[in-house]
Backbone as CSV, one residue per row, in Angstrom:
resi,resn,N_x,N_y,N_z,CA_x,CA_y,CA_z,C_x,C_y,C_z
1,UNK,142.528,83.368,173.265,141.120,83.117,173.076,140.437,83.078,174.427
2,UNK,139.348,83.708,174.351,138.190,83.449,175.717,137.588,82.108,176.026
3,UNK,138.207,81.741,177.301,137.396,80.395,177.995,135.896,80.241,176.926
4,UNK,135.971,79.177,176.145,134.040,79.372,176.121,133.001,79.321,176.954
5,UNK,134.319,78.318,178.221,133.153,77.546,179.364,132.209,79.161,179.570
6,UNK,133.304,80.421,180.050,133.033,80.819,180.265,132.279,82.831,180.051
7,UNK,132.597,82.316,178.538,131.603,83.590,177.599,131.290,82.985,176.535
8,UNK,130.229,83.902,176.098,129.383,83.390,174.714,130.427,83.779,173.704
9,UNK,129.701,83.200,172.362,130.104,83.486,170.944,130.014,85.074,171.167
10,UNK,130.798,85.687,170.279,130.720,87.267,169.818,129.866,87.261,168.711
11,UNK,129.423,86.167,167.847,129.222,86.092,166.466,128.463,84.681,165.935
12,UNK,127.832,84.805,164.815,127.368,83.260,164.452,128.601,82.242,164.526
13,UNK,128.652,80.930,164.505,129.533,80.104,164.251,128.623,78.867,163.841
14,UNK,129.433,77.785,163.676,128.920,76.641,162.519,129.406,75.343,163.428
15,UNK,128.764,74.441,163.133,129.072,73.193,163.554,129.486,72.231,162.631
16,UNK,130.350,71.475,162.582,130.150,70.520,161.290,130.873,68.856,161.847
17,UNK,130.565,68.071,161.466,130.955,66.312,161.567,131.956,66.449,160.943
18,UNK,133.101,66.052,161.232,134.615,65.523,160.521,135.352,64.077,161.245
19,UNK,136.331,63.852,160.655,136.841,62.544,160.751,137.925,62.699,160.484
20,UNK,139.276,61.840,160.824,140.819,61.646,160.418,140.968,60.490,160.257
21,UNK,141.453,59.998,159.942,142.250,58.646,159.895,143.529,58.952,159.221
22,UNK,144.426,57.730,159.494,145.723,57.779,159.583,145.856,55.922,159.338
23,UNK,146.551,55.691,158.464,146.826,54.091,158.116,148.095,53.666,157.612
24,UNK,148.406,52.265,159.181,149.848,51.519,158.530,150.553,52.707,159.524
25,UNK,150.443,53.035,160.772,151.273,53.577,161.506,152.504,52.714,161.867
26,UNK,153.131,52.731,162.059,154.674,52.272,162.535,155.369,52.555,163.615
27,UNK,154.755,52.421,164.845,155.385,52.528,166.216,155.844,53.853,166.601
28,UNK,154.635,54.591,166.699,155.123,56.441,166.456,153.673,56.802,167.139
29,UNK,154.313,58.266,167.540,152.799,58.841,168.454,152.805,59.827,167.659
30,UNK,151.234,59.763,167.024,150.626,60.823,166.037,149.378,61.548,166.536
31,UNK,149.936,62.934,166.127,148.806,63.726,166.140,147.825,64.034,165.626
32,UNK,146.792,63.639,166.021,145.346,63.158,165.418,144.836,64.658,164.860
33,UNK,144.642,65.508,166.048,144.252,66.925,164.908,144.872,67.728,166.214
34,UNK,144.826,69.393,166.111,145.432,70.017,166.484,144.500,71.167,166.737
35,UNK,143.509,71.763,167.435,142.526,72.583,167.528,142.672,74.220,166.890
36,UNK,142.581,74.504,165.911,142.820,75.767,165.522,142.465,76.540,166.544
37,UNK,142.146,77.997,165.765,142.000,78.969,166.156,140.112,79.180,166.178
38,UNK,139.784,79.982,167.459,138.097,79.898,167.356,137.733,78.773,167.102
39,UNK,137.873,77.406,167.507,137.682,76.520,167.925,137.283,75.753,168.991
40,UNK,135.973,74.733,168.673,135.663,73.973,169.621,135.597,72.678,169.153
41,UNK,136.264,71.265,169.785,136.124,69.998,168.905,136.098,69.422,170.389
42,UNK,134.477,68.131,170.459,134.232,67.235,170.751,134.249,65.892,170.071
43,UNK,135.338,65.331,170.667,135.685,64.129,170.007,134.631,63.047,170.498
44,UNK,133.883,62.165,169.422,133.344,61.539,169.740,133.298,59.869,169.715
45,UNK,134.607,59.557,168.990,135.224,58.597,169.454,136.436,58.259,168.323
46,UNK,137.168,57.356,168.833,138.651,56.944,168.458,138.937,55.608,168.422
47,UNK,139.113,55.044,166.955,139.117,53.535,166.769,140.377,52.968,166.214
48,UNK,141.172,52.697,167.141,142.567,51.711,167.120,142.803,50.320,166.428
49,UNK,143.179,50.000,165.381,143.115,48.670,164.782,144.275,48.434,164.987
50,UNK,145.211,46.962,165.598,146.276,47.209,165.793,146.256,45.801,164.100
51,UNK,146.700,46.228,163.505,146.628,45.346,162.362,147.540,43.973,162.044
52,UNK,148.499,44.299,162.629,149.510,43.401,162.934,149.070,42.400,163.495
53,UNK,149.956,41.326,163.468,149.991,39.585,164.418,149.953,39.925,165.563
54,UNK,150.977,40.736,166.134,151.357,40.781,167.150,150.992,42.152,168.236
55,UNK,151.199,41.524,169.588,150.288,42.171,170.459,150.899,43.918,170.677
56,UNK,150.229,44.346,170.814,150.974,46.187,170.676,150.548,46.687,172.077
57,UNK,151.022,47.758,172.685,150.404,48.921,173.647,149.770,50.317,172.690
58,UNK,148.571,50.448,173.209,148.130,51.805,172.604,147.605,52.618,173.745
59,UNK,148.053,53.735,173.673,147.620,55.494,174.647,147.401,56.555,173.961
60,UNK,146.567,57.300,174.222,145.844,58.395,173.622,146.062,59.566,174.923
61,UNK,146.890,60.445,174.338,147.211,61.646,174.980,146.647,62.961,174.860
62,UNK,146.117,63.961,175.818,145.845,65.596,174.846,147.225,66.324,175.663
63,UNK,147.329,67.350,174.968,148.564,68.266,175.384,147.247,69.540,175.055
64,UNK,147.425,70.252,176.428,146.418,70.891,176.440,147.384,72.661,176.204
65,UNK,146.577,73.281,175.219,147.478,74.615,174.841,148.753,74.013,173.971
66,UNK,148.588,73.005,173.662,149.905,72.503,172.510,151.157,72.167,173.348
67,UNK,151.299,72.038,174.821,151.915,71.730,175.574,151.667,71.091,176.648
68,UNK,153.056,70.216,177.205,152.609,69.105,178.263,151.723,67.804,177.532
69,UNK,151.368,67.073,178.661,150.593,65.998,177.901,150.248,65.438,179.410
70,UNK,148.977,65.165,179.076,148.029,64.695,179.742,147.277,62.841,179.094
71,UNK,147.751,62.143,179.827,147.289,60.705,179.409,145.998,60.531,179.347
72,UNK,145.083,60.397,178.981,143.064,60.102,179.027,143.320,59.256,178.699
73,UNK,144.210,58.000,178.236,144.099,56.050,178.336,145.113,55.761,178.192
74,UNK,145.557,55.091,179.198,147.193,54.222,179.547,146.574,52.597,178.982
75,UNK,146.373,52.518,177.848,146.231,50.726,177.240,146.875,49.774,178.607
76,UNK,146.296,49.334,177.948,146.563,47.419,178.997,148.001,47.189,178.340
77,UNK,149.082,46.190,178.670,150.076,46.081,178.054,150.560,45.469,176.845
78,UNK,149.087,45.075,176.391,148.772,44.979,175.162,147.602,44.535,174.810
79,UNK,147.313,45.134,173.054,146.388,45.146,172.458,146.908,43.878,171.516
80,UNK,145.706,42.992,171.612,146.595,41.539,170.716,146.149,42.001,169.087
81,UNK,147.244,41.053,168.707,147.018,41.316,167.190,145.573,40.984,166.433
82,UNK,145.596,41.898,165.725,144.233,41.779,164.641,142.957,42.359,165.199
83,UNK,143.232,43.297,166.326,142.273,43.610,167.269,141.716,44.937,167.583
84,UNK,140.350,45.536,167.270,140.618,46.933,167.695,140.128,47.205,168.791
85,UNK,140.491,48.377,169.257,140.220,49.057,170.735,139.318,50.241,170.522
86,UNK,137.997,50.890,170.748,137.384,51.927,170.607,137.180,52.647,171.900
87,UNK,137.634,53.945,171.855,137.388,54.905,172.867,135.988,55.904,172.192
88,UNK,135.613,55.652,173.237,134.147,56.536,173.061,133.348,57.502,174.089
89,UNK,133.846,57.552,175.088,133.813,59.080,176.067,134.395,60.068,175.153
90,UNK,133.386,60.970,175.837,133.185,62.490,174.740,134.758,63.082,175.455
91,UNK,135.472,64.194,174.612,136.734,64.979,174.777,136.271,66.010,174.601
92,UNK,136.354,67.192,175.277,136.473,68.489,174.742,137.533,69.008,174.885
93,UNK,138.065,69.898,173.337,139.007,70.765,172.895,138.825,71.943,172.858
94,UNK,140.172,72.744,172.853,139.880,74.344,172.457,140.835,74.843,171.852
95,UNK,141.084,75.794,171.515,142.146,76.384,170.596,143.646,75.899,171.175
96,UNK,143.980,75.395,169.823,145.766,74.946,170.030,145.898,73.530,170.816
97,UNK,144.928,73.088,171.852,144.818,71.519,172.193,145.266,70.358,171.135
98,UNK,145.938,69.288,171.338,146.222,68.556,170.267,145.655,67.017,170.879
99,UNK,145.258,65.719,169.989,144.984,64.838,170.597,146.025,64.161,169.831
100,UNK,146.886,62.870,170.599,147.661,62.330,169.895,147.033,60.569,170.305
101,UNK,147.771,59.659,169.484,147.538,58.384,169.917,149.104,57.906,169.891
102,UNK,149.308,57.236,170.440,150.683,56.293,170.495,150.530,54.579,170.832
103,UNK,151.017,54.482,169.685,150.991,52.828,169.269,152.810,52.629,169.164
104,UNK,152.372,51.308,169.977,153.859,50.343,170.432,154.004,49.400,169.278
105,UNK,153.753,49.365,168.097,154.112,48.411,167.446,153.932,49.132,165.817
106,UNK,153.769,47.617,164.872,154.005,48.261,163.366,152.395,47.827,163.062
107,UNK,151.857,48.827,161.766,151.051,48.957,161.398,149.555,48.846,161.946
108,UNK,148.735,50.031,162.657,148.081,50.395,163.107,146.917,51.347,162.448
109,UNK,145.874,51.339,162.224,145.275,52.306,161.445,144.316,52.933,162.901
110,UNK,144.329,54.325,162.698,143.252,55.068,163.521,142.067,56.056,162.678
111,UNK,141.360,55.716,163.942,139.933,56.564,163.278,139.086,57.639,164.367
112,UNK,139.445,58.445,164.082,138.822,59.445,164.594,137.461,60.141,164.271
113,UNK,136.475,60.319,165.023,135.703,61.443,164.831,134.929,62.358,165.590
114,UNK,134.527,63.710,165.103,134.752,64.619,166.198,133.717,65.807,165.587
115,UNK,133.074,66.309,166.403,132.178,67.526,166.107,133.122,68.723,165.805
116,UNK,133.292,69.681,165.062,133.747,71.181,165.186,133.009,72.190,165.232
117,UNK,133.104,72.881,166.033,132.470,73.824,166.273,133.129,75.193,166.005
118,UNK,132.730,76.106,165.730,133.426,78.165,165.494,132.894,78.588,166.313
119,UNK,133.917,78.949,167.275,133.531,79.793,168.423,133.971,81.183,167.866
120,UNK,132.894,82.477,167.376,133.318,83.440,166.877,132.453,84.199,166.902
């Protein structure tokens, strides 16, 4: 796919508001979404509930091209129980980019949401 930074659309494309969530995670790093193809996604923020008693670590990673990984928040060494954490600096994605979160403990719900855009 062509940089967008750096050429236009070939074609109309669409914008649309979407959201993920994911609930009752269990000490596992999940991939929040995964940037298709002709794709553009600005994430516009990411809401961590660590639901549990007890205090957790949470980090939010992109692996840029679906590989490697790049940290955008190393958590404090913990998030205390019953507590959420919101990230809200804008992300931009592009084709095949993935955003993941990783939570240190049991039951966690995340919330994502994010502009999409068709770059086409």
């Amino acid at each position: 796919m062509a940089n967008p930074s750096d050429t236009g659309p070939s074609g109309i494309g669409s914008e649309v508001l979407r959201r993920v969530q994911f609930n009752g995670l269990n000490n596992v790093t999940t991939t929040l979404l995964t940037v298709g193809t002709d794709m553009i996604v600005t994430v516009l923020s990411i809401a961590v509930s660590n639901i549990s008693g007890t205090a957790a670590t949470c980090n939010i990673h992109i692996a840029p091209d679906g590989s490697g990984q790049c940290t955008v928040y190393n958590g404090p060494s913990s998030l205390p129980g019953n507590s959420t954490f919101v990230w809200n600096d804008k992300i931009v994605l592009v084709e095949t980019d993935l955003i993941k979160v990783e939570c240190g403990s049991d039951n966690h719900d995340i919330y994502m949401s994010y502009i999409e855009q068709e770059f086409a």
